[in-house]
Backbone as a printed PyTorch tensor [residue, N CA C, xyz], in Angstrom:
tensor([[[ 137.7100,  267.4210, -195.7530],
         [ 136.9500,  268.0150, -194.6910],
         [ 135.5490,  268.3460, -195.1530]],

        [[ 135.5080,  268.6990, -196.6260],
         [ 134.5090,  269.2220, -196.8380],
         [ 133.4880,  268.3950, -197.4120]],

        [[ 133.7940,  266.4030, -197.6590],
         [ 133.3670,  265.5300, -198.1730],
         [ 132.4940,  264.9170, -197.0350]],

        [[ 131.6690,  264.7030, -196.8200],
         [ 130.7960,  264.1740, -195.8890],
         [ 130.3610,  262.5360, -196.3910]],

        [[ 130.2830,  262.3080, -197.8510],
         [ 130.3650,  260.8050, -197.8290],
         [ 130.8950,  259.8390, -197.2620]],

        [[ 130.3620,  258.6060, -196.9540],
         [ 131.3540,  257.3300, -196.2840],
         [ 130.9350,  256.2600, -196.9000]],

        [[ 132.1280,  256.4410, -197.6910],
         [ 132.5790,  255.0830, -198.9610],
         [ 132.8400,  253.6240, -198.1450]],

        [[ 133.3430,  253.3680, -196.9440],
         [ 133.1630,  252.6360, -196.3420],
         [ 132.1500,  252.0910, -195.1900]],

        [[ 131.3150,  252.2640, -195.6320],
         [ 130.1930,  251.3740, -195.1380],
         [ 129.8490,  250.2700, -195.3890]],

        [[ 129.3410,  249.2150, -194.6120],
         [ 128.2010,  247.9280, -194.5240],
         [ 127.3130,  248.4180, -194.8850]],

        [[ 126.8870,  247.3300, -196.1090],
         [ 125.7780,  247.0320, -196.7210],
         [ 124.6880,  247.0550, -195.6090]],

        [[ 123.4030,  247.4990, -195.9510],
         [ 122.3220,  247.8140, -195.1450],
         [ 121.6620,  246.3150, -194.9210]],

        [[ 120.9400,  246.1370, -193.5800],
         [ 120.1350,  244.9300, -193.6810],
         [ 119.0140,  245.0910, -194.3900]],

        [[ 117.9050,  244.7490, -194.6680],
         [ 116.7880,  245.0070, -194.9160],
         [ 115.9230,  245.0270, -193.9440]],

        [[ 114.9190,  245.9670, -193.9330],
         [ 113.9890,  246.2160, -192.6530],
         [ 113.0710,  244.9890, -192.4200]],

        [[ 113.3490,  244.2240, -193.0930],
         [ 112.0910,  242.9050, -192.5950],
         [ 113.4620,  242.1350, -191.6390]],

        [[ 114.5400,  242.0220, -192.4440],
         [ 115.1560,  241.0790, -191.3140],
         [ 115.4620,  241.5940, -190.0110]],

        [[ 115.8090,  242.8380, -190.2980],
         [ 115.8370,  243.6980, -189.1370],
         [ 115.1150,  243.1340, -187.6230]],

        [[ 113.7040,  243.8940, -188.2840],
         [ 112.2240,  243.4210, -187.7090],
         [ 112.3280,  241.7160, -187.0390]],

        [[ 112.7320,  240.9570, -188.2920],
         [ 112.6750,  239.4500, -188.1730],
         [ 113.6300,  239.3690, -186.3560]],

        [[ 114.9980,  239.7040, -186.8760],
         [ 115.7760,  239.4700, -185.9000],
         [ 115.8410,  240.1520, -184.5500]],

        [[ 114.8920,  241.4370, -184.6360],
         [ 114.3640,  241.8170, -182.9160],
         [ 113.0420,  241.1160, -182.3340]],

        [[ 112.4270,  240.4560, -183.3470],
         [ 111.0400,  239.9100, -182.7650],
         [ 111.8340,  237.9870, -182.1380]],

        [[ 112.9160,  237.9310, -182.5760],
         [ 113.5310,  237.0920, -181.8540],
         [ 114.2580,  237.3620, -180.6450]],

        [[ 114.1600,  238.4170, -180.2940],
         [ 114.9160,  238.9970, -178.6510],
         [ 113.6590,  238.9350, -177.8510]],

        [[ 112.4620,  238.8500, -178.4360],
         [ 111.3610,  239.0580, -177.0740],
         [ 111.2290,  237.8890, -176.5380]],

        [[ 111.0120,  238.0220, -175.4260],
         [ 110.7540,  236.6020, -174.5820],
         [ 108.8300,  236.9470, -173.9480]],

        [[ 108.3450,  236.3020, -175.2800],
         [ 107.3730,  236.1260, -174.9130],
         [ 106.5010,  235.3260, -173.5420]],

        [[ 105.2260,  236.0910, -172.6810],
         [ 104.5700,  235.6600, -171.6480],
         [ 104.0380,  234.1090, -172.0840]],

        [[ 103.9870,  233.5470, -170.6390],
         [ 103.6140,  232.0870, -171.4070],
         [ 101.8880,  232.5620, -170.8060]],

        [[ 100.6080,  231.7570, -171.2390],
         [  99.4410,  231.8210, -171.1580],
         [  98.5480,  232.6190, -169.6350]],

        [[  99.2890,  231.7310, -168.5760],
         [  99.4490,  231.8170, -167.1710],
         [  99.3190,  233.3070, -166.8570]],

        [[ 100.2240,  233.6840, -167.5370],
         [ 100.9740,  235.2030, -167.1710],
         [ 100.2560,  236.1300, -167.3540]],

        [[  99.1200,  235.3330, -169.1300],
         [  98.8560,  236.4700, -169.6940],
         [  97.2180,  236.5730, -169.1330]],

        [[  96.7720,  235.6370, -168.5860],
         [  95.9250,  235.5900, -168.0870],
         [  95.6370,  236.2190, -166.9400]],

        [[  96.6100,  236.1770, -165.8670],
         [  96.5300,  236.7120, -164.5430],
         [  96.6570,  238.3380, -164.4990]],

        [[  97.2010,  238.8330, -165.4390],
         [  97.7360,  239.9000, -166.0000],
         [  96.4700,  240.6900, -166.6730]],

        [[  95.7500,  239.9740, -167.2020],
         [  94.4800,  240.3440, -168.4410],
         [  93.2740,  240.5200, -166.8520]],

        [[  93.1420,  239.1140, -165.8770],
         [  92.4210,  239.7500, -165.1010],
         [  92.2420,  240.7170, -164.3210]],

        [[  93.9000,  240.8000, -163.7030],
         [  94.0110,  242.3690, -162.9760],
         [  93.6470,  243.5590, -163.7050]],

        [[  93.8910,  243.9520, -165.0200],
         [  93.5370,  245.5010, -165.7000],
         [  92.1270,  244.9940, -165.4480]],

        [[  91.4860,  243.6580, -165.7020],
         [  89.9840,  244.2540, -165.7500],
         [  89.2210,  244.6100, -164.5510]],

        [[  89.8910,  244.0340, -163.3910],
         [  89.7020,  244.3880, -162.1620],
         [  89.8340,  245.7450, -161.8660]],

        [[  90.7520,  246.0040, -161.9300],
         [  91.3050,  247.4930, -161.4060],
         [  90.6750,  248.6640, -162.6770]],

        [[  90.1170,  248.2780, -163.6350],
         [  89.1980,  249.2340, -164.4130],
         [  88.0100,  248.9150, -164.0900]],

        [[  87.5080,  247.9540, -163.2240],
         [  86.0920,  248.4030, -162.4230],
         [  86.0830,  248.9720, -161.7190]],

        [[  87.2960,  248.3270, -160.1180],
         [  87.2350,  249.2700, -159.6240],
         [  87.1990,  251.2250, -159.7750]],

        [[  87.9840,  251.6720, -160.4540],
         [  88.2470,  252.8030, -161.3740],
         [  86.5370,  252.9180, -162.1220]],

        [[  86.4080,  252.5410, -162.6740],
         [  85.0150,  252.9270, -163.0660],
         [  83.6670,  253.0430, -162.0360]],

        [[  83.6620,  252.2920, -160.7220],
         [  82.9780,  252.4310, -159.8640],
         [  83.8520,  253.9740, -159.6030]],

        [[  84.9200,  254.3130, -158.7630],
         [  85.2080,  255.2450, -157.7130],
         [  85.0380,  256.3810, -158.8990]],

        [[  85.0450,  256.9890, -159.9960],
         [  84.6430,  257.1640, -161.0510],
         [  83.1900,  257.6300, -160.9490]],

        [[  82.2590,  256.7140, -161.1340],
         [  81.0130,  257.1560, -160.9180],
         [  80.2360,  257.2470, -159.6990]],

        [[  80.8260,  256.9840, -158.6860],
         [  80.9680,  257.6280, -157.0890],
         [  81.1800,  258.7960, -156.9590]],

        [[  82.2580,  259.5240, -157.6480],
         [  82.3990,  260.9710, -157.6710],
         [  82.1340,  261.9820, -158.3100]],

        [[  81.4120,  260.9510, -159.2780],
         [  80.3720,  261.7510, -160.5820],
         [  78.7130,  262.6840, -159.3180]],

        [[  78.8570,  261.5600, -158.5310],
         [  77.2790,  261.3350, -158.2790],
         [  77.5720,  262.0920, -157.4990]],

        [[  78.3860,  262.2390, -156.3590],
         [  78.7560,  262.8010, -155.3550],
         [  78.8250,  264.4740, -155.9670]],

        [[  79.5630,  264.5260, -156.7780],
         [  79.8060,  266.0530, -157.1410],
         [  78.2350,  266.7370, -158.2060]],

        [[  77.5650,  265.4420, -158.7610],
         [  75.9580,  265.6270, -159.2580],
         [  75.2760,  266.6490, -158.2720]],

        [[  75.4710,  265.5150, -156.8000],
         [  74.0770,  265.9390, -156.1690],
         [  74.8730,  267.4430, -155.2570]],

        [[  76.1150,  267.3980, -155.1990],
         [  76.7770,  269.0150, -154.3510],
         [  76.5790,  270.3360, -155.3390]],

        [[  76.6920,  269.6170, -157.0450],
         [  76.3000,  271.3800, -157.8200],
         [  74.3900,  271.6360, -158.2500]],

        [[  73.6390,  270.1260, -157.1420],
         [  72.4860,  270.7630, -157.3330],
         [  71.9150,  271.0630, -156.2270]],

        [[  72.7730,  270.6670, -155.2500],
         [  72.5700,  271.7660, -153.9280],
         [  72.6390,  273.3590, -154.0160]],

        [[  73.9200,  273.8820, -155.0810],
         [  74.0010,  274.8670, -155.1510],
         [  73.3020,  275.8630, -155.7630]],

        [[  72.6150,  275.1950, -156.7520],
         [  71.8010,  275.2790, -157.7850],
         [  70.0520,  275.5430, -157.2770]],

        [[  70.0380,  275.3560, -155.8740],
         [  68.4440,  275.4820, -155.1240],
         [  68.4200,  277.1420, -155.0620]]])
């Protein structure tokens, strides 16, 4: 009860094969994918960077209204 060792264990893999043998479960994007994919974030971080500095400007010119 009071032995916490376990004499019966499997030998450990090593962390590269490990590694090796989960980088074989990914099912990598084919080009297509990664492309259409790469253009939308850059799209949608302009947009976002315009509405962004729309509300920069907007809230600029309302705290120098207050500011008269």
């Amino acid at each position: 009860m009071g032995d916490s060792r376990n004499t019966d264990s499997a030998p450990k893999p090593s962390f590269w094969k490990g590694v090796k043998a989960e980088f074989k479960k990914i099912s990598w994007p084919d080009k297509t994918k990664i492309f259409k994919q790469s253009v939308a974030v850059i799209c949608i971080s302009l947009v976002l960077g315009f509405i962004i500095m729309l509300m920069d400007t907007v809230l600029k010119y309302g705290v120098g209204l207050l500011g008269m």
